[in-house]
C-alpha positions in Angstrom: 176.8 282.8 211.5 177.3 286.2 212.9 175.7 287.1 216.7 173.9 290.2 216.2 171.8 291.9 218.8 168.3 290.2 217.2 165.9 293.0 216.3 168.7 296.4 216.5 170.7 298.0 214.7 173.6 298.9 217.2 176.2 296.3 217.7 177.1 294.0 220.4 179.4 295.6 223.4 182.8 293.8 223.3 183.3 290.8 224.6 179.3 289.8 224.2 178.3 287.1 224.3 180.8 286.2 227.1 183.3 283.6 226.9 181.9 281.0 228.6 178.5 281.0 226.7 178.1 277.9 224.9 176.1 276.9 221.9 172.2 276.7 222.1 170.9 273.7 223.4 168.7 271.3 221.7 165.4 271.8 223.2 162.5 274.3 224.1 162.6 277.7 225.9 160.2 279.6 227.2 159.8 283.6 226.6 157.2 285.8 228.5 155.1 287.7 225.5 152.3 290.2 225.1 150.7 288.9 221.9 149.1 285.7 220.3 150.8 285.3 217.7 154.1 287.1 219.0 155.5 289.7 217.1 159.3 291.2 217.0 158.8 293.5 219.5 158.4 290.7 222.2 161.7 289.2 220.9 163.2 292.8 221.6 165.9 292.4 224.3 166.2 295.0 227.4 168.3 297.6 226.2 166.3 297.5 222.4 163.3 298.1 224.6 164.5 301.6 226.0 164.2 300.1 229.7 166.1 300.9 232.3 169.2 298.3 232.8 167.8 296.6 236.1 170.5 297.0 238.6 173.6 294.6 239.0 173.1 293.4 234.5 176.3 294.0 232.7 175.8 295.7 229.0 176.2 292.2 228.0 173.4 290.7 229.4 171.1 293.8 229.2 171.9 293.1 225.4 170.5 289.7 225.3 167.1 287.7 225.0 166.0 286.4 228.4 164.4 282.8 228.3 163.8 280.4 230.7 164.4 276.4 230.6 161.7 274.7 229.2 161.3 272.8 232.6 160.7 275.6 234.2 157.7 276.1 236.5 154.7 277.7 235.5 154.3 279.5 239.3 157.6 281.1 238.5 157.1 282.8 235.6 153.8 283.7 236.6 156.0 285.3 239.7 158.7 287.0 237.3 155.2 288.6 235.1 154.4 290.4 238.4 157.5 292.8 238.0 156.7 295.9 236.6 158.8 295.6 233.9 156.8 292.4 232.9 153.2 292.9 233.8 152.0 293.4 229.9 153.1 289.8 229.3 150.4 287.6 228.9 151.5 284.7 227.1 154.4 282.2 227.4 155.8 281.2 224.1 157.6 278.0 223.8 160.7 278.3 221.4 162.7 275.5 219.8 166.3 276.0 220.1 169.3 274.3 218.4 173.0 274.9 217.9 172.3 277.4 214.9 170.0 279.0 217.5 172.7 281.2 219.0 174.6 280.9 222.2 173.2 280.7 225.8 174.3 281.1 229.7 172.5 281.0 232.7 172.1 283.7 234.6 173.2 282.4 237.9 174.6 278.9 238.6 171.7 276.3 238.6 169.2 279.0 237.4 166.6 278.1 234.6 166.7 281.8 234.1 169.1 281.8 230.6 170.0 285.0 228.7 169.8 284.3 224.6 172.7 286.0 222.0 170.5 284.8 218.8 173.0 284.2 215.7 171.3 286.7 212.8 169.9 284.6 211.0 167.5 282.8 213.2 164.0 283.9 213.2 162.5 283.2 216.8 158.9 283.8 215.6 159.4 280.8 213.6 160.9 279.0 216.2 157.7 279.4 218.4 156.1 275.9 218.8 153.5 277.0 221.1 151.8 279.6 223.1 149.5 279.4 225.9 147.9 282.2 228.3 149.9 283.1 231.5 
């Protein structure tokens, strides 16, 4: 399985996915969304989107899917949709997530914040196991 940048056509910058990401968990993620069903375009990571690289993200990071831990609170991703950057996102999808997923990192230490290198040939619409309204 090859890491590509899910949904471009560019490659990865070198040495992405960093070192000391380690293969997908087994479990759920959550991803902040603007449709029911999702389409690509929510998949779409930062620098696909034509945003702005938020200030202090390495071309890395900017280059990956951001997800949170399945555990993670409801109040804070309905804190993290209040950033302009995020305030079309409606839904939060649940995906399922595996070793063949692709490889993960936290953010910060002890964050449930994770950034997502999907391998190319996992499909996270079909990987979405629910959705429910932000």
């Amino acid at each position: 399985m090859t890491i590509l940048p899910k949904f471009w056509d560019d490659p990865l910058p070198g040495e992405c996915p960093p070192i000391d990401a380690e293969d997908a968990f087994d479990g759920v993620v959550l991803r902040l969304v603007k449709t029911d069903p999702p389409t690509a375009d929510d998949f779409k990571f930062g620098k696909a989107t034509g945003k702005k690289k938020p200030n202090g993200w390495d071309e890395c990071r900017w280059c990956a899917c951001s997800v949170w831990e399945g555990s993670t609170k409801r109040e804070v991703l309905t804190g993290v949709a209040k950033f302009p950057k995020l305030r079309d996102n409606k839904f939060i999808a649940h995906i399922k997530i595996d070793g063949g997923s692709g490889k993960i990192m936290p953010h910060a230490p002890s964050s449930t914040h994770l950034s997502l290198w999907m391998y190319d040939d996992f499909d996270p619409l079909q990987a979405v196991v629910k959705i429910e309204p932000l």
